[in-house]
N, C-alpha and C positions, 0 to 999 in steps of 0.2 A: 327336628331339623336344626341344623345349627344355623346361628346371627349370619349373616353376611357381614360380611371384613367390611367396612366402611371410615369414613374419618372420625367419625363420632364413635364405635368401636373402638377404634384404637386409640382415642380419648377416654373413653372412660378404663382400660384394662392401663393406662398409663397413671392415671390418676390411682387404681388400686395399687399399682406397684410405688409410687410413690409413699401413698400411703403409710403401706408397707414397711416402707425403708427410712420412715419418720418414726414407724412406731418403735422398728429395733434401734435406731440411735436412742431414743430418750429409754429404753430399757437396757440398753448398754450404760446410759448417765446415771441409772438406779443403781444395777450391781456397781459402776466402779466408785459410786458413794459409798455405798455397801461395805466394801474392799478398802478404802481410805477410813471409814469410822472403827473398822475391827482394829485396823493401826496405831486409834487412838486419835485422830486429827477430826476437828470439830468441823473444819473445812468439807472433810467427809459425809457428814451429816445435810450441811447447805448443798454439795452438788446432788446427793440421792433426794431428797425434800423438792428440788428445783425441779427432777427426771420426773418424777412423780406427779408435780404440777402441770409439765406437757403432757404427760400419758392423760390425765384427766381431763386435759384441755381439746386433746385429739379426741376421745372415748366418746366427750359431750358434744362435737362440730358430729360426728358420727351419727350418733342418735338424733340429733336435730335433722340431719338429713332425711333419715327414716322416717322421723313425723311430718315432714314435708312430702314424699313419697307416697304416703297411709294415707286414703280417701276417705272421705269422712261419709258417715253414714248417717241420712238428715233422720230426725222421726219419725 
C-alpha cells in the first residue's frame, strides 16, 4: 500500500530531489574541469578537484545518515 501524501512526504521526496539536483551540479563542476584541463588550463584542474570535493562531501552527509537510520543491535 502505498505512504499517504502528508507534509513530512512531501518533505522528504523534496529533500531527494534536492538532493539530486546538488549531486548533478557538482558533477557537471567535474566534467566542465574535465573540459578546461584537456585545454590545457590549470584552472581546469582546481574547478574538477573542488566538483569532487562536494560529490565527497555530499556521498559522506549521505552515509552518515544511513548509520543514523541502522538500529543497533545490543549483544
Amino acid at each position: 500500500m502505498a505512504e499517504p501524501i502528508t507534509l513530512e512526504f512531501i518533505a522528504r521526496q523534496l529533500d531527494r530531489v534536492l538532493d539530486r539536483l546538488g549531486a548533478m551540479e557538482d558533477q557537471i563542476t567535474v566534467l566542465t574541469g574535465m573540459g578546461m584541463r584537456v585545454d590545457g588550463s590549470v584552472d581546469g584542474l582546481a574547478t574538477e578537484v573542488r566538483g569532487m570535493y562536494r560529490l565527497l562531501d555530499r556521498m559522506e552527509k549521505r552515509v552518515r545518515k544511513l548509520e543514523d537510520q541502522t538500529p543497533t543491535i545490543a549483544p
